[in-house]
C-alpha positions in Angstrom: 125.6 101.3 86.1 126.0 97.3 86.1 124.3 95.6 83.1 123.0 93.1 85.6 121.1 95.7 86.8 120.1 97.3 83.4 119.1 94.3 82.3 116.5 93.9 85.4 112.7 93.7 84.5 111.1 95.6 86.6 108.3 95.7 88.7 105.1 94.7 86.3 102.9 95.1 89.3 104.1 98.7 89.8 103.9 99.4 86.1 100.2 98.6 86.5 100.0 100.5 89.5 101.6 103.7 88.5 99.5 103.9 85.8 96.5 104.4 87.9 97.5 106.0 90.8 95.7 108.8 91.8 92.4 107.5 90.1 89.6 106.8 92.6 87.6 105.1 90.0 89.6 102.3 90.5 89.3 99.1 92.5 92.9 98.6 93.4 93.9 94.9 94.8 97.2 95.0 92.6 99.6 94.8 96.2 100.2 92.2 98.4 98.9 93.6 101.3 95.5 94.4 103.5 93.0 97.7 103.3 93.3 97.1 107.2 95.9 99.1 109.3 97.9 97.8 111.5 96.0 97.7 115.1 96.3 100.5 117.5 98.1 98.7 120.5 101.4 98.1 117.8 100.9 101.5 116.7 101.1 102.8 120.1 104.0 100.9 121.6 106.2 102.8 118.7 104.6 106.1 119.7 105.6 105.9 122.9 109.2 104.8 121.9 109.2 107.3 120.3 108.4 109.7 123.1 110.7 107.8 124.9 113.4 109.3 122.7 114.1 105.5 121.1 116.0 107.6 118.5 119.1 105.4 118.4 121.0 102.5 116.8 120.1 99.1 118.1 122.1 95.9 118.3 122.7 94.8 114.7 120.4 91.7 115.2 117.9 93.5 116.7 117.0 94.2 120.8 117.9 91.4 122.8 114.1 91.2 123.7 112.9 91.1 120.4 115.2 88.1 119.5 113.9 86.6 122.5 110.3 86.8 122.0 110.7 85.8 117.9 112.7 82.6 119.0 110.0 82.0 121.5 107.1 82.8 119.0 109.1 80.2 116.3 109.1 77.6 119.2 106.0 77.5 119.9 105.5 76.9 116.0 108.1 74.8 115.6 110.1 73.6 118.3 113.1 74.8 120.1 114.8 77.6 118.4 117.4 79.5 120.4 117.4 83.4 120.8 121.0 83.3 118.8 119.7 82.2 115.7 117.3 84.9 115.4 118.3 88.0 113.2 116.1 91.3 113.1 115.9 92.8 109.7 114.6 95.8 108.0 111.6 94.0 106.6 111.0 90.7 104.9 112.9 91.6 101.2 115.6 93.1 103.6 115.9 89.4 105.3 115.8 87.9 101.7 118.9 89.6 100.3 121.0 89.4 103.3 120.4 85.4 102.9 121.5 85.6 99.2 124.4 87.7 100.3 125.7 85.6 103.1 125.6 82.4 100.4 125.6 83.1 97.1 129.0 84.3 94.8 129.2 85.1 91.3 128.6 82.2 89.0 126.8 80.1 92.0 124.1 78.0 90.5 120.7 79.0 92.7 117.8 76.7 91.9 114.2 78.8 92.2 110.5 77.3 92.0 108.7 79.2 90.1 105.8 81.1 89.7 106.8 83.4 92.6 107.4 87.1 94.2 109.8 88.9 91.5 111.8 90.0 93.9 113.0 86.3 94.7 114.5 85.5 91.6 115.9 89.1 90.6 118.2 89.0 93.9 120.4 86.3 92.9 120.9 87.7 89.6 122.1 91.1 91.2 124.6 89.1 92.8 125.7 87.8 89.7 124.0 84.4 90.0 123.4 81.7 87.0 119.6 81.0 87.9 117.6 77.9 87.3 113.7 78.3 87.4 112.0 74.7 88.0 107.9 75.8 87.2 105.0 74.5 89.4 102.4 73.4 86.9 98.8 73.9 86.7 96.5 71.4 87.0 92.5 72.7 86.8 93.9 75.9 88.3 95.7 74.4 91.5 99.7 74.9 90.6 101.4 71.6 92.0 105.4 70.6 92.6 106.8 68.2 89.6 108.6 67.0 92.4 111.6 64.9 90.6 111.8 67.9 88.6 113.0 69.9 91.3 115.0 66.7 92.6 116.8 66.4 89.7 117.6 70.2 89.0 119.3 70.3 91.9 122.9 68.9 91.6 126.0 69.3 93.7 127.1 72.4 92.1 123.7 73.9 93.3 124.4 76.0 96.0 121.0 77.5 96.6 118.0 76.5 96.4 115.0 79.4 97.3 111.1 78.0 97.6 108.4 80.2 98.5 105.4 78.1 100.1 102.7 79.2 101.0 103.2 80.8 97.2 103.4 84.1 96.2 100.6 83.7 93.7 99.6 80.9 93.4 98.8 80.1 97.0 100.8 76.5 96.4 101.9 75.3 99.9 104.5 72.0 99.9 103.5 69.3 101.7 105.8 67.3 104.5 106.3 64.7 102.5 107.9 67.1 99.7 109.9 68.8 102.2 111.4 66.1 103.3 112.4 64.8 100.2 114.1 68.0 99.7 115.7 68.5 102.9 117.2 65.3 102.4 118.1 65.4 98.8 119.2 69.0 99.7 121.8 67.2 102.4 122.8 64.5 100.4 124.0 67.6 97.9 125.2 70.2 100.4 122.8 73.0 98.8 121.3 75.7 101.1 117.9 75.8 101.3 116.4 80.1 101.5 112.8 79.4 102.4 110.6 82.3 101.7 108.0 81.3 104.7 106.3 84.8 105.3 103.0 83.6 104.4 103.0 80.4 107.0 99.9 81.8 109.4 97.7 82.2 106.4 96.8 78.9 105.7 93.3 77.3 105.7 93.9 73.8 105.5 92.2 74.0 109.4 91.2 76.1 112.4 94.5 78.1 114.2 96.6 75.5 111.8 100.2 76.7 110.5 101.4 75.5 107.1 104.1 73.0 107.1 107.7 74.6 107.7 111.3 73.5 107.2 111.8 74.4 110.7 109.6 71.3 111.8 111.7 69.1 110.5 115.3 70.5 110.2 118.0 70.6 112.9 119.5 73.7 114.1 122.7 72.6 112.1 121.2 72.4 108.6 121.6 74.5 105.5 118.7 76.2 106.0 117.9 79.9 106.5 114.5 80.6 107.2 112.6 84.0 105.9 109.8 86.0 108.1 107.8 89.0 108.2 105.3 91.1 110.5 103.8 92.0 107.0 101.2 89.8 106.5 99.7 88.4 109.9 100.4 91.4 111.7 98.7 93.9 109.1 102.4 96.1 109.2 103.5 96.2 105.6 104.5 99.8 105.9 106.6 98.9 109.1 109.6 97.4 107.0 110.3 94.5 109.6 111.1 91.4 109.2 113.2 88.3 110.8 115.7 85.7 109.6 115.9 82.2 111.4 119.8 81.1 110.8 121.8 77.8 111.4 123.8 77.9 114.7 127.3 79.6 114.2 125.9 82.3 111.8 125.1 85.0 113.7 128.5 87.0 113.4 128.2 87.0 109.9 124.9 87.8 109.6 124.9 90.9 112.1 128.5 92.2 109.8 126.1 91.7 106.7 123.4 93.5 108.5 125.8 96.2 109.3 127.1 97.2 105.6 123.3 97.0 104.5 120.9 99.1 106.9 122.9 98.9 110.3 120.1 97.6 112.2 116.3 98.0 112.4 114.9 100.9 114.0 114.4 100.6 117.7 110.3 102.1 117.5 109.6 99.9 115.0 111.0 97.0 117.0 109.0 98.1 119.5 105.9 97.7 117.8 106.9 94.5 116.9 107.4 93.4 120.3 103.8 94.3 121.2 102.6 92.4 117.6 104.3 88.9 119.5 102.5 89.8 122.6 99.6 90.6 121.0 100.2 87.2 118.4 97.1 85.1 120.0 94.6 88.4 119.7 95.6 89.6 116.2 96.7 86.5 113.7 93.5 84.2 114.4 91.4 87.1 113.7 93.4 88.3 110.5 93.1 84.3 108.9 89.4 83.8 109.7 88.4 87.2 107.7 90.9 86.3 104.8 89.5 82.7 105.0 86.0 84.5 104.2 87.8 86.4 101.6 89.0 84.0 100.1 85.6 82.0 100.0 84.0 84.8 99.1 86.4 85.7 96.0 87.3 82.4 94.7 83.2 81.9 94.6 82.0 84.5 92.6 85.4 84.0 90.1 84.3 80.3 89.8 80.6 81.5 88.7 82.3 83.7 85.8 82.3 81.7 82.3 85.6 79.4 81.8 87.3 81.4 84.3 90.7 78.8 85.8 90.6 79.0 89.2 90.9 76.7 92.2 90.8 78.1 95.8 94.2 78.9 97.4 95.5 76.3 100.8 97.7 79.4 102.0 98.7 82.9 101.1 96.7 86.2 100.2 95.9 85.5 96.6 93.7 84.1 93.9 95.2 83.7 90.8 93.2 82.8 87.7 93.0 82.7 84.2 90.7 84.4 82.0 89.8 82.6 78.8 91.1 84.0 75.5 93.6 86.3 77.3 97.4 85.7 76.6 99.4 89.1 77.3 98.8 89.1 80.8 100.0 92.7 81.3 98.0 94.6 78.4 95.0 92.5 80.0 95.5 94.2 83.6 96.3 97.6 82.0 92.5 97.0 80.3 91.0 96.0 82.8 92.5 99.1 84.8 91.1 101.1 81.8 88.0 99.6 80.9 86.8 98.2 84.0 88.6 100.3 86.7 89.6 96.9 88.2 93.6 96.9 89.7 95.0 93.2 89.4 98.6 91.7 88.9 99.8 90.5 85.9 101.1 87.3 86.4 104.1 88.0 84.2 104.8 89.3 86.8 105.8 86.3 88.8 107.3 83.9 85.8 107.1 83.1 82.0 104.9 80.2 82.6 102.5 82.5 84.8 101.8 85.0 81.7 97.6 84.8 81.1 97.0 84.5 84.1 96.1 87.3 86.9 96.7 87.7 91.1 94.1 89.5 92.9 94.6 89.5 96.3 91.6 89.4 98.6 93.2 90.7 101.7 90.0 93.4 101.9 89.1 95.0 105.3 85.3 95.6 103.2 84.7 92.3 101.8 81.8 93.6 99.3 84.8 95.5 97.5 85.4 91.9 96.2 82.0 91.6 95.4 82.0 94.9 93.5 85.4 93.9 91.5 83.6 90.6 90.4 81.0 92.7 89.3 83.2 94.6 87.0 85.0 91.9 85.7 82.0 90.2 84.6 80.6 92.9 82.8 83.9 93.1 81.2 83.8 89.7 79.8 80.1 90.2 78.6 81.4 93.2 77.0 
């Protein structure tokens, strides 16, 4: 075994989880994902490619008609995206790796802000990466960007630079303005830009509005690879599919990549998520007003609870706060998980300079189950 990999952390969040699997006493809201499953018209368009006997390999970028309906999905987002630079993957963390793996050699300085999805920063370091970790900072509980900070950690000899935004925890979406200064400072240094934009539906800045995205302001010739997912505003975690928006001219390389990794995506499960993109106008609005009132609802009754830091999330699936007095932020899950029966994230999770805090994500078909985990941590905290 590699020592890269032996050296790994791994997964806090499932170290929390795995401790209290199997325990229905628990209020679990430890995963990034919804209670809801997925609706039945997806579920039944695999079924019946299924019964169609859809048993075989695909095109290594996906079906023809799937790229097609992504690239005119991203369009309507974003403006004109061709059909070519559309790559079907086996799920969002599938879409991530093969990005690092088309750009990124051994020694390659990659650039990540930070606090953010584990899995973001541990892929460049499997490929043998030197990794820089440029920290949001909180401010009264709302993480910002220390935007010359970021400017000036990327250099020439950067080659990567991954952002997450919408955040993976802390809900911290970039604004245009500081994705443009990036995109240009990013040109003007010839570093790729891997932007983790999975989360870009679920923002709540305004009614059926999408969170800013590199692919409103870039050209099709940029260094920029774009990230996606059916996960989040399609309610299909489980389905493992995902999407990669590429530069023009990288398609070849990306569907050899995609080939040594998983093949392709399996054709039923691109089925389904041809009938998610038709379905896009039903399913999405719904799915961000309820985690608006989520999120409303959550953020609320943790902003009632004594010296709790907390401010209410512009994007993403999360609140992520900070109880007072707590600084181990994983033996304070695994109590709460104990002594409360209340499933949260520890946000060591995520980065060094998340430890005290905690993610609980709010994405809850039964919104009173956040009512009932408030109540638990409060009584915790009394106690």
């Amino acid at each position: 075994m590699r020592q890269t990999i032996r050296d790994l952390d791994a997964s806090r969040i499932r170290e929390v989880a795995n401790a209290a699997m199997g325990r229905d006493d628990v209020l679990a809201f430890w995963f990034g994902e919804s209670d809801e499953v997925t609706p039945d018209f997806i579920r039944e368009a695999a079924i019946r490619s299924l019964r169609d006997g859809e048993t075989f390999y695909s095109h290594n970028l996906g079906l023809p008609e799937l790229r097609e309906a992504i690239a005119r999905y991203a369009s309507g987002l974003h403006g004109p995206v061709a059909p070519a630079r559309i790559a079907v993957t086996s799920g969002g963390v599938n879409a991530l790796m093969l990005a690092v793996q088309a750009l990124v050699d051994p020694g390659d300085r990659v650039v990540a802000v930070t606090p953010v999805w584990p899995n973001l920063t541990a892929q460049p370091l499997i490929l043998g990466a030197a990794l820089v970790c440029v920290p949001l900072q909180p401010v009264q509980g709302r993480w910002t960007l220390d935007l010359p900070a970021l400017l000036a950690a990327i250099t020439p000899a950067t080659r990567l630079l991954i952002v997450n935004a919408p955040n993976n925890p802390t809900g911290w979406t970039l604004t245009r303005p500081e994705q443009q200064a990036i995109l240009d400072h990013c040109r003007r240094t010839g570093t790729w830009i891997l932007a983790d934009e999975v989360y870009e539906r679920l923002f709540y800045a305004a009614e059926g509005a999408c969170a800013p995205s590199f692919l409103d302001i870039a050209t099709a010739q940029d260094r920029l690879v774009v990230a996606h997912s059916f996960s989040k505003s399609f309610l299909m975690t489980g389905w493992r599919l995902g999407w990669l928006v590429m530069p023009e001219g990288m398609e070849a390389d990306m569907a050899k990549l995609i080939e040594f990794n998983t093949s392709c995506a399996s054709v039923f499960t691109q089925r389904a998520g041809l009938a998610a993109l038709a379905g896009a106008d039903e399913v999405t609005p719904r799915v961000v007003r309820h985690l608006r009132d989520c999120r409303d609802r959550l953020v609320a009754g943790l902003q009632a609870l004594p010296d709790v830091e907390l401010a209410s999330p512009p994007g993403g699936m999360y609140a992520f706060f900070r109880v007072p007095g707590q600084g181990d932020s994983l033996a304070l899950a695994r109590r709460l998980v104990e002594e409360a029966g209340l499933g949260l994230a520890p946000g060591r999770a995520f980065a060094p300079e998340a430890e005290g805090w905690l993610r609980w994500c709010f994405a809850s078909r039964d919104p009173r189950r956040l009512d009932q985990g408030v109540q638990r941590l409060a009584a915790w905290m009394r106690r």
